[in-house]
C-alpha positions, 0 to 999 in steps of 0.5 A: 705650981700645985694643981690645986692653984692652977687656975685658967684665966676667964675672958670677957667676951668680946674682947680685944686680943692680940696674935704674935705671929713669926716667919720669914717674910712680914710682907707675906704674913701681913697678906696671909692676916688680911685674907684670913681675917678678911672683913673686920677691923684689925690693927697689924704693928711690926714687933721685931726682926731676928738679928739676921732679918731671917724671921719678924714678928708681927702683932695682930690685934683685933676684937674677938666674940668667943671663945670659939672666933678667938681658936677658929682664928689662931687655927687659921693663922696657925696653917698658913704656910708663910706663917711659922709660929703664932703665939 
């Protein structure tokens, strides 16, 4: 795609967001949201499992405020140590 067609998509704040979150125990990733998201109001659904059950993906889907709540939360999740990749 040319340069001049790029476009970033424009968010409408607040918004409902969901984060893909993927790693070796969903047990832990669920614990790792709740301690990380801590007070608001979230909604966490199973995606899938690996066909070895080796890695799970969750779905998190919470209301963001900005732009910046919206990073500052997918850096948080990002550094968790149980969670391996978020998307």
């Amino acid at each position: 795609m040319p340069d001049n067609e790029k476009q970033k998509v424009q968010l409408r704040y607040p918004c409902m967001w969901v984060y893909k979150i993927i790693g070796p125990n969903a047990d832990e990733m669920q614990r790792a949201v709740a301690g990380i998201i801590c007070d608001r109001t979230y909604k966490i659904s199973h995606s899938r499992s690996s066909t070895t059950e080796k890695y799970h993906c969750l779905n998190v889907e919470l209301l963001v405020e900005s732009e910046s709540h919206r990073t500052k939360l997918y850096e948080a999740l990002k550094s968790h140590k149980t969670i391996k990749l978020v998307l």
